[in-house]
N, C-alpha and C positions, 0 to 999 in steps of 0.2 A: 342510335340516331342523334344529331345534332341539330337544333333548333333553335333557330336566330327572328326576331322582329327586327325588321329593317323598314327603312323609310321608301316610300315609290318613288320614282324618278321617271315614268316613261310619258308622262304627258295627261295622266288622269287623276293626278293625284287628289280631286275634290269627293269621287266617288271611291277610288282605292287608293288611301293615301298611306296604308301599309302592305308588306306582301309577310309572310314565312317563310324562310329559306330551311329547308329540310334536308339534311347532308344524310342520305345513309351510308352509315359505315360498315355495320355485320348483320344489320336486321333481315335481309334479303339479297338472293341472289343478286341484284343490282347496286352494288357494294360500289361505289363511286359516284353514284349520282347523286344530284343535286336537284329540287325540285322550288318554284315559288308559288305558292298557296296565296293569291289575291285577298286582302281584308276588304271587305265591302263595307261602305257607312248606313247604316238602315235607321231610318224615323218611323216612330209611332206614337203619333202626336207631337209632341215637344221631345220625348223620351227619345235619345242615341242610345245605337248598340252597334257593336262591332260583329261580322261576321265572315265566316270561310263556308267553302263548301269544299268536300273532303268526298269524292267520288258518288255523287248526291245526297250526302248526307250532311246537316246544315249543322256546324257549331257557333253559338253567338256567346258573346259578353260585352257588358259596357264598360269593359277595359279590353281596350288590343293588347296590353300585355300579359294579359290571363290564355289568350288563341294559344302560343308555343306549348303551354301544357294543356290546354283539351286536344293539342292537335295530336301529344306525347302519349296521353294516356288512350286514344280514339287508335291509331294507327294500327295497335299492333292486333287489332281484330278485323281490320281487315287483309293482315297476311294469312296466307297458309302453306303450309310446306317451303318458307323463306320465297315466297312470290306475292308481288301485287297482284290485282285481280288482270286477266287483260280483258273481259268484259263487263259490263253488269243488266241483270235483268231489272227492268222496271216495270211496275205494275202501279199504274198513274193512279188509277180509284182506290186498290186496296192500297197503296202509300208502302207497300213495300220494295225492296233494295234486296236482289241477290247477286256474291260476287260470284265469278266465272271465272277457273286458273286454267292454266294449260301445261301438262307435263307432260312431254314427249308427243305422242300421235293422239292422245286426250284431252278432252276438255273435262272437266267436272264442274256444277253447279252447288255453291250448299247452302240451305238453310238453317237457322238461328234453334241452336237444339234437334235437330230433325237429318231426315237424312240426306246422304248427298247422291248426287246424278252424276255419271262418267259416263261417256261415248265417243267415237273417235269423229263423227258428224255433229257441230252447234246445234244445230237441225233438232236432232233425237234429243239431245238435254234439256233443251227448251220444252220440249211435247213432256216428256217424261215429269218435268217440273211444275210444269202447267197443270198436268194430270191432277200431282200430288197437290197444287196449292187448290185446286176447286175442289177435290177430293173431302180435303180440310177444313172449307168453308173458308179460306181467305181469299180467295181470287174471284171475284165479280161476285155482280147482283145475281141471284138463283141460277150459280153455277158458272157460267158460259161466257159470260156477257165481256168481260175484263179479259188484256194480254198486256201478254210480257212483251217491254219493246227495247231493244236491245240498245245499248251505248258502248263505247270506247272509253278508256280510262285515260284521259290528258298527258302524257309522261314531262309535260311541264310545269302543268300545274296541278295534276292531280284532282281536275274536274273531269266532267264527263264531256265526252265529245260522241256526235251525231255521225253514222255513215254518211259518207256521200253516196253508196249507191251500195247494191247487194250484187253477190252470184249465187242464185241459187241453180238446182236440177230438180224439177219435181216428175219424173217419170212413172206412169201409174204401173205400181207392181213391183219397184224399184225402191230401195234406201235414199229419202232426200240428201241432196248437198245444200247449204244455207249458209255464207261468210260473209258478214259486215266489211264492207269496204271503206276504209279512212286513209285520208291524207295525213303523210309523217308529217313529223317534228319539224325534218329540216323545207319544208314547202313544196318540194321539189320529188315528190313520188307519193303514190298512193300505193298501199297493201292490205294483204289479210291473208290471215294462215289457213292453208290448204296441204293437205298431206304430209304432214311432220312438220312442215318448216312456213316460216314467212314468205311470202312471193308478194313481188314488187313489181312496177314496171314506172318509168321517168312520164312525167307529167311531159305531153305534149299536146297541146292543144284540143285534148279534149278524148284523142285519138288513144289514150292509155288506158281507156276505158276496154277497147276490145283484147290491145295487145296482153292486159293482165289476164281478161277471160280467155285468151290463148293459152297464155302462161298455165294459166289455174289446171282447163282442161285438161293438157299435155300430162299434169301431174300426177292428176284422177287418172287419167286413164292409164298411164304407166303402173298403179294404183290399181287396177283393176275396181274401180269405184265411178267410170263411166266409159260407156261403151264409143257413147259421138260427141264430136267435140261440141258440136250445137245442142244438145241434151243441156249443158248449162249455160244461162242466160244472162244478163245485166239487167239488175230489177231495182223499181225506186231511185231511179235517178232524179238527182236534182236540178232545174229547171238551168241552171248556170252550164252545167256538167253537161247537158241534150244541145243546147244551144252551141257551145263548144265543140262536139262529138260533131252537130250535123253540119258545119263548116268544110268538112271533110270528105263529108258525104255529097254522092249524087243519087238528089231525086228520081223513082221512078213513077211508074202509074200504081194509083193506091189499090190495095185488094179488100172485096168485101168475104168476110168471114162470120157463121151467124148471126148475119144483122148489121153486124158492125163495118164500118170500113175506116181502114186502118191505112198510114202514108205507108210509103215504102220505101228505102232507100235502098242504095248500090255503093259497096267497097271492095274494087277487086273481085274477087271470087262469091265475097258474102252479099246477102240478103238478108237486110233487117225490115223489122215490121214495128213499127209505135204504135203504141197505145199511153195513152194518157189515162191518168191516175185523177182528177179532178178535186175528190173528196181528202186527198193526199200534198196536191200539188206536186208529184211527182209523175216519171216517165218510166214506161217497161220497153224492154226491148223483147223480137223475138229474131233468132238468128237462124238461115236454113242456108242449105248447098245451093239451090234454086228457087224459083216461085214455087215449083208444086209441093215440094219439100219445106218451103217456110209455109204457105197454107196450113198444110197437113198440122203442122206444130202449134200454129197458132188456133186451131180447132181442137186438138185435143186440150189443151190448157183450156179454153173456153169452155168448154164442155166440164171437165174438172171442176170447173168454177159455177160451173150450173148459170151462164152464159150462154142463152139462145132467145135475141128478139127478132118479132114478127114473123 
């Protein structure tokens, strides 16, 4: 690896007025990239210090020319088997950081001295890890209480970046599917790995949201890892991301399901069902062939959820 302090130039330079240019050479499979690591200026009190964030892990110094070497000697624990991580697990109360690599049809989780989780479902290594960190006494107050919430590793900067939205399958009696959905690098498409590989679909107005979960399903189920292409859903949508998607959509008549009533929309063939996330500021979708068939779906997941008023 090759590491440069360089000066900003892109218009902030009062809050980051340096960046780290990180050239990998042989350190990881990703042997030509180039990454810039933001310095951030931080007060406390009178007191300056320089600092990076390095896939949420925080290095400071009150010299930016000391960052290229915490940045040198920090990096190479978090590769493993010549890979950055492509996820990381965070656990906001207990303050821990786990990476997430992906080799072939695997993901694996590891922890710091401990062991690691492999499964070819996000889904499973997350439960598996979870198990093991309450197990341990690291993960919440008396057990339970704390989770792991997932991120995206920046391939620009090497900070962490937020899903725009998930696909999961939770079918009772069935293997979860669970994929973090981010927008790439280049602006211009959102993905997430599902059955060996990367799938993609081109940002259109909102409308990439389903075409991916087509994509996705088609791959499971070629995969024998889902039986109906509506078994996997769009979840945790962000409020930018629903507003955009239901431009596309036509409104139909809402349906009440335990209690709840829910809008409904119409695309072509499909039937989706909203539900709002409040405590989240996010949107779920539920996707069926027909009315009675998106009902039916939207009851059993309610039910799952131990969802039933009045």
């Amino acid at each position: 690896m090759k590491l440069t302090l360089e000066p900003n130039s892109n218009g902030d330079e009062k809050t980051v007025p340096f960046h780290v240019r990180v050239d990998i050479v042989t350190a990881t499979i990703d042997a030509g990239s180039v990454f810039y690591v933001p310095v951030e200026v931080k007060y406390q009190g009178m007191k300056k210090s320089f600092a990076v964030n390095i896939a949420g892990w925080v290095l400071e110094s009150e010299r930016p020319e000391a960052l290229p070497g915490k940045i040198s000697r920090f990096l190479p624990r978090l590769i493993s088997l010549a890979r950055l991580p492509t996820y990381l697990f965070i656990a906001r109360r207990a303050g821990g950081i786990y990476p997430v690599y992906t080799i072939g049809s695997e993901v694996y989780a590891t922890t710091p001295g401990g062991p690691v989780f492999r499964h070819v479902e996000l889904a499973k290594v997350r439960e598996y890890l979870t198990d093991y960190l309450h197990a341990a006494g690291i993960l919440g107050e008396k057990g339970l209480s704390d989770k792991l919430h997932v991120r995206g590793l920046n391939m620009k900067t090497l900070g962490l970046r937020r899903p725009v939205f998930y696909l999961k399958k939770r079918v009772p009696g069935e293997v979860d599917f669970w994929a973090p959905v981010f927008e790439a690098s280049d602006g211009q498409h959102i993905y997430c790995y599902a059955a060996d590989e990367r799938r993609q679909a081109p940002i259109n107005g909102g409308l990439e949201v389903l075409e991916l979960q087509q994509t996705v399903a088609a791959a499971l189920k070629t995969d024998k890892r889902l039986r109906d292409t509506f078994d996997l859903r769009p979840d945790r949508l962000f409020p930018e991301v629903w507003e955009q998607l239901k431009s596309g959509l036509r409104e139909s008549e809402a349906m009440a399901v335990n209690g709840l009533t829910l809008p409904v929309y119409l695309m072509g063939n499909i039937h989706l069902a909203l539900e709002e996330r409040p405590d989240e500021g996010r949107y779920s979708l539920y996707l069926g062939h027909n009315e009675d068939d998106l009902r039916a779906r939207v009851a059993v997941d309610l039910e799952r959820r131990g969802i039933v008023i009045g």
